[in-house]
MARLUMRO-416775 format. One record per residue (C-alpha): y negated, z negated, x. Coordinates in Angstrom, 1 decimal. Layout:
<r north="Y" up="Z" east="X"/>
...
***
This chain:
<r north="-5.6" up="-10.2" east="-15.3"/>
<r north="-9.0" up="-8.8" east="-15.9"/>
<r north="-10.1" up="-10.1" east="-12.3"/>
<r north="-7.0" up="-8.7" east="-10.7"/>
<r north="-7.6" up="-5.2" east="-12.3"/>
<r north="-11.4" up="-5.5" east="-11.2"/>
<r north="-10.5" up="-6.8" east="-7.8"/>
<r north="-7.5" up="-3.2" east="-7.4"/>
<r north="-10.3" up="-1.0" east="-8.9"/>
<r north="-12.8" up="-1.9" east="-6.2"/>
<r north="-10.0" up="-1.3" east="-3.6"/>
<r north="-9.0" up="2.5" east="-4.7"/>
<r north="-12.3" up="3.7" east="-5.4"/>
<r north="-13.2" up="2.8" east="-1.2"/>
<r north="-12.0" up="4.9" east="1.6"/>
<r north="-9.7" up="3.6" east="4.4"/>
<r north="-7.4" up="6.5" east="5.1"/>
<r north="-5.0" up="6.1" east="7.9"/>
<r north="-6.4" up="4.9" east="11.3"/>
<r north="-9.8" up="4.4" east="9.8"/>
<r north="-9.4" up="1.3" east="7.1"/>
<r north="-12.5" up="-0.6" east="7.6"/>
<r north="-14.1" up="0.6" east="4.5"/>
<r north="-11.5" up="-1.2" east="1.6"/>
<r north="-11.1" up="-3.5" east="4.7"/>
<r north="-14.2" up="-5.4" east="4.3"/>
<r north="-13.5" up="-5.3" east="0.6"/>
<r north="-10.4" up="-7.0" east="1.1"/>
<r north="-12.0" up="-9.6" east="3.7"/>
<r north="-14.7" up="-10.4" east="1.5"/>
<r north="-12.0" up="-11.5" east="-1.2"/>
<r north="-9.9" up="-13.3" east="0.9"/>
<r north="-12.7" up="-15.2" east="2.3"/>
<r north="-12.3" up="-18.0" east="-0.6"/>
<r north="-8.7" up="-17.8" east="-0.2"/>
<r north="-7.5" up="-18.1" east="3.6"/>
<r north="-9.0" up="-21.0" east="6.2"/>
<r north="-9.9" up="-18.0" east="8.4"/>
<r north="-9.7" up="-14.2" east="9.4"/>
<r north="-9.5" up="-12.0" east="12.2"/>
<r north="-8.8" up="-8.1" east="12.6"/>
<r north="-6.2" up="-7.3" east="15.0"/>
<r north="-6.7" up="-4.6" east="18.4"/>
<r north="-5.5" up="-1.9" east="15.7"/>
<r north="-7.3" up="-3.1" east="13.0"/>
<r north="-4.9" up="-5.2" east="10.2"/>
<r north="-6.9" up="-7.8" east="8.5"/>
<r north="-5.1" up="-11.2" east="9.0"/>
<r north="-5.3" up="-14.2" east="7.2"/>
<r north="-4.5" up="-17.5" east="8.2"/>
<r north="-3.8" up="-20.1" east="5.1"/>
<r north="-2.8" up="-23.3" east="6.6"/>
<r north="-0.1" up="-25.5" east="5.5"/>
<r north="0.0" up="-29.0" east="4.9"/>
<r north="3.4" up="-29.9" east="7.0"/>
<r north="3.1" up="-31.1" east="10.2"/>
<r north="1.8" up="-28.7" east="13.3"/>
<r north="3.3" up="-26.9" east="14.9"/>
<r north="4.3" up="-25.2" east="11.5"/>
<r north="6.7" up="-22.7" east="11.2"/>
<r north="5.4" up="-19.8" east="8.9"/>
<r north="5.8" up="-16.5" east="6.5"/>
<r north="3.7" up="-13.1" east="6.9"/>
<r north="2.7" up="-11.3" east="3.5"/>
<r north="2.6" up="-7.8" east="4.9"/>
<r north="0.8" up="-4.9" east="2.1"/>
<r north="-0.3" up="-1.9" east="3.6"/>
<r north="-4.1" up="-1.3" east="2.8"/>
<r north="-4.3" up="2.4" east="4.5"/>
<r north="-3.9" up="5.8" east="2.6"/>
<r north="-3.1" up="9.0" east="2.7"/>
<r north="-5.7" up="11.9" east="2.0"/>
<r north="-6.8" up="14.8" east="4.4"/>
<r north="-8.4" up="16.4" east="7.5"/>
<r north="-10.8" up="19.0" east="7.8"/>
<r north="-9.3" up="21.4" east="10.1"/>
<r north="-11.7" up="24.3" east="10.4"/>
<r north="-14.9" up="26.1" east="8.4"/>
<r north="-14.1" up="29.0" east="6.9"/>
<r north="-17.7" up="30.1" east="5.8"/>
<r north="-18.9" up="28.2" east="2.8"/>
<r north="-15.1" up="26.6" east="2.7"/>
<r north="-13.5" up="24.1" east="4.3"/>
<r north="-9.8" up="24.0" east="5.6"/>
<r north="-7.6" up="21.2" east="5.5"/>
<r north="-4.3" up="19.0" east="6.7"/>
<r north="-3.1" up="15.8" east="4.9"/>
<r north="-3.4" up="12.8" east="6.4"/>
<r north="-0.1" up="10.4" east="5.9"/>
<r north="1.9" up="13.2" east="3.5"/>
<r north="0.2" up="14.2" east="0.3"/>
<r north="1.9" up="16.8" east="-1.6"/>
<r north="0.3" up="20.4" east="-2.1"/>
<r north="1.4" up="20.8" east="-5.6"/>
<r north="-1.2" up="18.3" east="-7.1"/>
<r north="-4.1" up="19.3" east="-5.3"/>
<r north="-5.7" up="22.3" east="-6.2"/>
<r north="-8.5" up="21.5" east="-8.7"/>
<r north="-8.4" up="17.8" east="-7.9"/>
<r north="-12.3" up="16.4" east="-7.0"/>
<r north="-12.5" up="15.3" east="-3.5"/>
<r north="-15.2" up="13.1" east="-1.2"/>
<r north="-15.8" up="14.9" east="2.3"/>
<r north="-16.9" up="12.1" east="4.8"/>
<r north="-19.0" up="14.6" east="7.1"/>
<r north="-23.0" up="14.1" east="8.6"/>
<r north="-23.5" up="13.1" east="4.9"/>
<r north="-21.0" up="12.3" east="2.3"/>
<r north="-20.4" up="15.3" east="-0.3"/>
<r north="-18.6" up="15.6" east="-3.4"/>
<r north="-16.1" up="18.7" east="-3.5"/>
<r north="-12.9" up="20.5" east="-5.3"/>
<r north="-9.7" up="21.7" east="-3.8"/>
<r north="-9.4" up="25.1" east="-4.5"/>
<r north="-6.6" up="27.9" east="-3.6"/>
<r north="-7.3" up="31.9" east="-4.0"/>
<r north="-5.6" up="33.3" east="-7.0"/>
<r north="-1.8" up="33.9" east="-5.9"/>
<r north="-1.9" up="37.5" east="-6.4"/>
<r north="-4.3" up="38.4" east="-3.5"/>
<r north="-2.6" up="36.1" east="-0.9"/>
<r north="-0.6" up="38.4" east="0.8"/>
<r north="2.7" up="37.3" east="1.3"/>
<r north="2.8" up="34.6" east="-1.7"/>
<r north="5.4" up="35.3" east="-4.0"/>
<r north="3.3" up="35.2" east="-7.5"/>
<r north="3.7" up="31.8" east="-9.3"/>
<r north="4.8" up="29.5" east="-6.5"/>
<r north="3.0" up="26.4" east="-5.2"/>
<r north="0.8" up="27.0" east="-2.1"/>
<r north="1.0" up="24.6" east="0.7"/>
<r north="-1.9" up="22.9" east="2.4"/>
<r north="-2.5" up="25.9" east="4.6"/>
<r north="-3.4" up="28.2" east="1.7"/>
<r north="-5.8" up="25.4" east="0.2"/>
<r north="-9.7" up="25.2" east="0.8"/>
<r north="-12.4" up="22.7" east="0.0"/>
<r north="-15.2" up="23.8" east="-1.8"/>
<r north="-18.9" up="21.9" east="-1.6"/>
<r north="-20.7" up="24.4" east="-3.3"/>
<r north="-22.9" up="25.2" east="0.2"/>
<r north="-23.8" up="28.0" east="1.5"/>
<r north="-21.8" up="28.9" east="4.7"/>
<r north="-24.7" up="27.6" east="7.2"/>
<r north="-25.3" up="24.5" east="5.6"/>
<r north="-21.7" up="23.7" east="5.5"/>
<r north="-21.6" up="24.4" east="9.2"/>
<r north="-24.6" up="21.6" east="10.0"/>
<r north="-23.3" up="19.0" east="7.7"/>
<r north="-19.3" up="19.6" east="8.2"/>
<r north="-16.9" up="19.3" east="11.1"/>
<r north="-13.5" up="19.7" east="12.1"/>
<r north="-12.5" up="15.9" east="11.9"/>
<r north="-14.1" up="14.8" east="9.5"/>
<r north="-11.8" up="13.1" east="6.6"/>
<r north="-11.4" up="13.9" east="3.0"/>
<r north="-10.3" up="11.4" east="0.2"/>
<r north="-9.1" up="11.8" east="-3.3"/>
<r north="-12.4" up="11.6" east="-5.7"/>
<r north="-10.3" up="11.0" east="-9.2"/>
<r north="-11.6" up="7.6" east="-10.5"/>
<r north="-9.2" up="4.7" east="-11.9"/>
<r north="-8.6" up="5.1" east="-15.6"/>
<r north="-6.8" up="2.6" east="-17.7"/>
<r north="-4.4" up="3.3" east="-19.6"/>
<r north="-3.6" up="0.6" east="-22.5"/>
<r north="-3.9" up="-2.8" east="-21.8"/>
<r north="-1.9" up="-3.1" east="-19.0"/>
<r north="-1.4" up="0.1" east="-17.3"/>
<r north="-4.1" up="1.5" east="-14.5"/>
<r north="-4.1" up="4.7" east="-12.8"/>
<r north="-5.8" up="6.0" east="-10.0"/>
<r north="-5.1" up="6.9" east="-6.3"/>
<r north="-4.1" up="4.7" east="-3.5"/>
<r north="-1.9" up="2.3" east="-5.4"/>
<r north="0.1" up="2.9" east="-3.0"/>
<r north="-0.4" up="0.1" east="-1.4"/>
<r north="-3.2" up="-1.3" east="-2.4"/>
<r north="-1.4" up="-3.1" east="-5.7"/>
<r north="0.4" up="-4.9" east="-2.9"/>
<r north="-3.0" up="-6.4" east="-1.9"/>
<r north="-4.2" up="-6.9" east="-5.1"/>
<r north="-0.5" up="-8.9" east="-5.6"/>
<r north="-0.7" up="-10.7" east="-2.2"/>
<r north="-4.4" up="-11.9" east="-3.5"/>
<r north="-2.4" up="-13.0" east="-6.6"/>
<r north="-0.6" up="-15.1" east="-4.6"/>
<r north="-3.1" up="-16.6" east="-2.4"/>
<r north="-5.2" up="-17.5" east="-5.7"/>
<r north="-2.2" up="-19.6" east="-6.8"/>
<r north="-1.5" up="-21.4" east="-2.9"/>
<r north="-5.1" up="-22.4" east="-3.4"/>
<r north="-4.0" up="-24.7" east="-6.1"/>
<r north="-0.5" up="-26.0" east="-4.7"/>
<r north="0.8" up="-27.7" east="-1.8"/>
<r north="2.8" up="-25.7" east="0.9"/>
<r north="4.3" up="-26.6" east="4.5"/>
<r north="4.6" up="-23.3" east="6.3"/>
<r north="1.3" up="-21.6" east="7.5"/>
<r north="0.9" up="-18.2" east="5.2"/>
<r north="0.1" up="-14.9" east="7.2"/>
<r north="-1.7" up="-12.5" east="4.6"/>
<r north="-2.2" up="-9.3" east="6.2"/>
<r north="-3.5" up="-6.0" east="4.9"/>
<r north="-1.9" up="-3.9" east="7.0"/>
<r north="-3.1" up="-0.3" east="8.8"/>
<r north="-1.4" up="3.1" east="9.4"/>
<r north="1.8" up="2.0" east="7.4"/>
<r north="1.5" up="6.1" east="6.3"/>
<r north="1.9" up="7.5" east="9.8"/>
<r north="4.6" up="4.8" east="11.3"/>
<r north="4.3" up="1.3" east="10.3"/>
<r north="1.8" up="0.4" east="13.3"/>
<r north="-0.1" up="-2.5" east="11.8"/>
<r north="2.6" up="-4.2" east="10.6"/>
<r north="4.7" up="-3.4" east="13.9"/>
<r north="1.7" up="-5.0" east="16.1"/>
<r north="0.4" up="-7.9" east="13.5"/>
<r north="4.7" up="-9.2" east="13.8"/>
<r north="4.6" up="-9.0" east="17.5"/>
<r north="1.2" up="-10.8" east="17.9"/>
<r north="1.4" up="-13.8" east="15.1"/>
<r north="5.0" up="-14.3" east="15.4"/>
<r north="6.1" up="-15.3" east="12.1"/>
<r north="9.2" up="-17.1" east="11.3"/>
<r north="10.2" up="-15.2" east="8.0"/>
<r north="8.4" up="-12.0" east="7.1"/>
<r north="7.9" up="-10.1" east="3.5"/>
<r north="6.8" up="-6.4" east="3.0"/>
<r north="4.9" up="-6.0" east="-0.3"/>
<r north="4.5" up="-2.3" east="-1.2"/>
<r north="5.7" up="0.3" east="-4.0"/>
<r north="8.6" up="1.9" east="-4.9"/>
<r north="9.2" up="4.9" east="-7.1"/>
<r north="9.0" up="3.9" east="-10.9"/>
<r north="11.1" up="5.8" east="-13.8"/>
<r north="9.4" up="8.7" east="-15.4"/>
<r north="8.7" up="12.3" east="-16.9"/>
<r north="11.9" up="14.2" east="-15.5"/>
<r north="12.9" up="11.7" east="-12.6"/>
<r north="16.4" up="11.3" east="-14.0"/>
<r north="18.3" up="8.6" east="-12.1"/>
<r north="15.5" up="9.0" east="-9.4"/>
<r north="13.3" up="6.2" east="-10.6"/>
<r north="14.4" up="3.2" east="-9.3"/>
<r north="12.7" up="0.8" east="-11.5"/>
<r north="11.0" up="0.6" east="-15.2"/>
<r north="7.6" up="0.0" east="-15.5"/>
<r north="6.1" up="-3.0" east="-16.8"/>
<r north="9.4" up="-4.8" east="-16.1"/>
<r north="9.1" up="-6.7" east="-13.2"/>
<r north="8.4" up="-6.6" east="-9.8"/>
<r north="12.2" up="-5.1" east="-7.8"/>
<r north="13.8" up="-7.0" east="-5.1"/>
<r north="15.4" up="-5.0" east="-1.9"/>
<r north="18.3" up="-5.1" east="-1.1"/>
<r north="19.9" up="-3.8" east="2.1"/>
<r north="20.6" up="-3.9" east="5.9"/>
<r north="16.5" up="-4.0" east="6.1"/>
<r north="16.3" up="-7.4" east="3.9"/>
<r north="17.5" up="-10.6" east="5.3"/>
<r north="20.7" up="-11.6" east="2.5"/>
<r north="19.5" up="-15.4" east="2.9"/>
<r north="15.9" up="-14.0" east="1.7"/>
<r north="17.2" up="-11.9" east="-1.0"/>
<r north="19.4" up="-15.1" east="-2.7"/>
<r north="16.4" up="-17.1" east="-2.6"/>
<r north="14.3" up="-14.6" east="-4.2"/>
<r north="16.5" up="-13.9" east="-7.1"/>
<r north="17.2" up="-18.3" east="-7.3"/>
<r north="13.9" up="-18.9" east="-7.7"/>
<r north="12.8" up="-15.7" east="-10.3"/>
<r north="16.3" up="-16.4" east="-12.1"/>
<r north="15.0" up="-20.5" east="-12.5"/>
<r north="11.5" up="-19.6" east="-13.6"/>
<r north="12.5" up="-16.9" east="-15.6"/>
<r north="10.4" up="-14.6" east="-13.8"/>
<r north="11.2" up="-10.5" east="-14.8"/>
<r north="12.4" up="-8.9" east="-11.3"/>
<r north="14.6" up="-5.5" east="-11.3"/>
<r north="16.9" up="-4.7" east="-8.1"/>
<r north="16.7" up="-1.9" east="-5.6"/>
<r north="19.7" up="-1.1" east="-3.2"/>
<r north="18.1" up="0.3" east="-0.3"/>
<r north="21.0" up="1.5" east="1.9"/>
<r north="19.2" up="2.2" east="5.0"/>
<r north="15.6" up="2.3" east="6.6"/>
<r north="13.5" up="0.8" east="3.6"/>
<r north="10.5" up="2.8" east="4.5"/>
<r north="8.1" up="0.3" east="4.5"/>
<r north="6.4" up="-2.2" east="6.8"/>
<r north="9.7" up="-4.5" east="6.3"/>
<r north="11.2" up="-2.7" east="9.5"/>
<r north="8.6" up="-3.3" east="11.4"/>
<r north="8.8" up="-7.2" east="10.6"/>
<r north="12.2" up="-7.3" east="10.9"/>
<r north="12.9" up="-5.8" east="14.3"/>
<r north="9.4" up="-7.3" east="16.3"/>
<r north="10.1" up="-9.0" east="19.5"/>
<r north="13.9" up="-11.4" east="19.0"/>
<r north="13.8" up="-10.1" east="15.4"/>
<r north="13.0" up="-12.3" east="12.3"/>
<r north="14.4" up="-12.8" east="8.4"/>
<r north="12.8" up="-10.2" east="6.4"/>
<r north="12.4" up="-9.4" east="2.5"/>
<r north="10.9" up="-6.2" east="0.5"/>
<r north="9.3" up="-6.9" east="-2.6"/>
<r north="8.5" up="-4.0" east="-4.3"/>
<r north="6.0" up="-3.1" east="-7.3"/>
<r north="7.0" up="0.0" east="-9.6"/>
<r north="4.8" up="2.8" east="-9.4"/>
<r north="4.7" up="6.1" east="-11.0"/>
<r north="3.8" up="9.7" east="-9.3"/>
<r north="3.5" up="8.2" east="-5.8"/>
<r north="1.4" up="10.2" east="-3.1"/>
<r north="-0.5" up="11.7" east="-5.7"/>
<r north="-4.5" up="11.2" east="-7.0"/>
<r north="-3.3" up="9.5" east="-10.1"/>
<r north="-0.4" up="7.0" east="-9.2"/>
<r north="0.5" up="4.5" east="-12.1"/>
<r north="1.2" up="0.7" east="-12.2"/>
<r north="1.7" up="-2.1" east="-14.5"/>
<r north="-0.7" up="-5.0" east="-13.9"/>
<r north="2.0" up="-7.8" east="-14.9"/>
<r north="4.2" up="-6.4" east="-12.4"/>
<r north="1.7" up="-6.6" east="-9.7"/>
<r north="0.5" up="-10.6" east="-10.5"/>
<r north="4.5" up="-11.3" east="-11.1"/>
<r north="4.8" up="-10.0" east="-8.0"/>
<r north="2.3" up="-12.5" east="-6.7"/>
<r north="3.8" up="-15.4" east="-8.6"/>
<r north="6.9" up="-14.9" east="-7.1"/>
<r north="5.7" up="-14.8" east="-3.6"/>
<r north="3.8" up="-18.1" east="-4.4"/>
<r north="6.9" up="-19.6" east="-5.7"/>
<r north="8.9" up="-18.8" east="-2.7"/>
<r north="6.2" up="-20.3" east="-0.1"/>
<r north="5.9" up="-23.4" east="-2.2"/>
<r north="9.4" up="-23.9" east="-2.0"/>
<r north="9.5" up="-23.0" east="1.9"/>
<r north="10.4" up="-26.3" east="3.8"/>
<r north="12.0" up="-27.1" east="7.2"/>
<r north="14.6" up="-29.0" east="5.6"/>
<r north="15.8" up="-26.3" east="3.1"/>
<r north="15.5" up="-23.6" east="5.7"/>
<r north="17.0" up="-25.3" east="8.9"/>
<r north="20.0" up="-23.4" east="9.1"/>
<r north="19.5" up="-19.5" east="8.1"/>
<r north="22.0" up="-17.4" east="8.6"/>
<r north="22.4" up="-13.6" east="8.0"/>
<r north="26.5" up="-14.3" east="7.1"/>
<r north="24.6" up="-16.2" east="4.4"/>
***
């Protein structure tokens, strides 16, 4: 676990915010470079790699999709010695103000969001959250020196560092989706020491945040026979009521839905039910939100599955996740492509 956690550390602490991933990118290349037979970036910028199976070419196979983009913000203007700013992906305003921030400009600067107190903003009714228009970033430079180093542009990233909680529990920004890379990793560390037919597709995804485009174009290009979205989904906790989906620490949750393939879902619970794997359930009753859509519907359409790891206070700078869900998660997906053969999965149906 200790080299997962390390591994999901490195990942959150790098920048790669939507459309410009190549920072947490060449992390994730470099760690996959023991693990896959080879790697390439795609036009829009996915990492993808190839592990290749032992049946007999041409081989049918699977694509591990985990978005490795995340949200954050966009300098919008210079207002004097402060900057102005946009979120990138959907962050939510409440969160932000006093939260430390990295401003990617000529140079790289730390800084704080700030808001004016809500008594002098004309307009605000006293006590209510401001929204992203009423927020600033503050660098502690005088107005001209802000203006040479600092442009409209330039991107903004959470600065809150991971902190562990417990033995098992990490915080820290951009778990969303990067525990889905750390679990995919999971897996590929297992399939390094097991036998498997099908060709495995790991791809860390890009611009899942602003419309599912890495997936969408990695599906269409490779042309996978079954595909599996890894990401997040909303974890039980303070004041979430029946909102939170899943517990944390208790397994990873399976989708269930017109986005998942039935066939896939069956085999997913047969084989965590056999190995007595923990797993929760999640009905998702219409678009799943994540990069399973884009599996499912590229070019003639393919069988798709969402496997999900719980995750507390999404979209914030200090989202929460259990490290035994995230390398169950990766279990599981090992499990599954070790069982994959063409003589157990000759007839798939969705009626099944």
């Amino acid at each position: 676990m200790s080299e997962t956690k390390s591994f999901l550390k490195e990942m959150i602490t790098a920048p790669g915010l939507s459309g410009h991933e190549k920072p947490v990118r060449e992390i994730i290349e470099k760690r996959w470079a023991g693990l896959v037979d080879e790697t390439h970036v795609s036009p829009l910028g996915s990492l993808e790699g190839l592990k290749k199976g032992s049946g007999t070419a041409p081989r049918k196979s699977v694509m591990l999709a985990g978005h490795m983009d995340a949200i954050g913000l966009i300098v919008t203007g210079i207002n004097g010695e402060f900057l102005r700013i946009t979120d990138v992906g959907g962050v939510d305003p409440r969160v932000m103000p006093g939260q430390p921030v990295t401003v990617y400009g000529r140079e790289i600067l730390k800084g704080v969001v700030v808001q004016p107190p809500d008594r002098l903003v004309e307009g605000h009714p006293a006590g209510t959250p401001m929204g992203l228009d009423k927020l600033y970033v503050d660098v502690g430079l005088e107005a001209a020196e802000v203006a040479k180093k600092v442009r409209a542009g330039d991107l903004v990233t959470f600065g809150q560092m991971p902190l562990e909680l417990g033995d098992d529990i990490l915080s820290g920004h951009t778990m969303d989706d990067r525990a889905a890379v750390a679990a995919i990793t999971c897996c590929l560390e297992i399939l390094k020491k097991r036998f498997h037919q099908w060709d495995v597709w790991a791809v860390a995804t890009v611009q899942e945040e602003v419309g599912l485009k890495g997936a969408m174009t990695s599906a269409f290009g490779l042309e996978p026979t079954l595909g599996i979205a890894i990401d997040v989904t909303h974890a039980k906790g303070p004041g979430t009521s029946e909102k939170g989906i899943a517990d944390l620490g208790k397994g990873m949750v399976l989708g269930m839905g017109p986005n998942i393939h039935p066939w896939m879902y069956k085999k997913f619970k047969e084989i965590a039910d056999e190995l007595e794997i923990p797993y929760q359930v999640e009905m998702m009753a219409g678009h799943s939100g994540t990069d399973a859509y884009a599996l499912q519907v590229a070019r003639g359409g393919r069988p798709t599955m969402v496997l999900s790891i719980p995750l507390r206070y999404m979209h914030t700078p200090v989202e929460t996740v259990s490290m035994k869900d995230i390398e169950r998660a990766g279990r599981l997906l090992a499990e599954f492509i070790t069982w994959l053969g063409d003589e157990n999965t000759a007839d798939i149906r969705w009626e099944d």
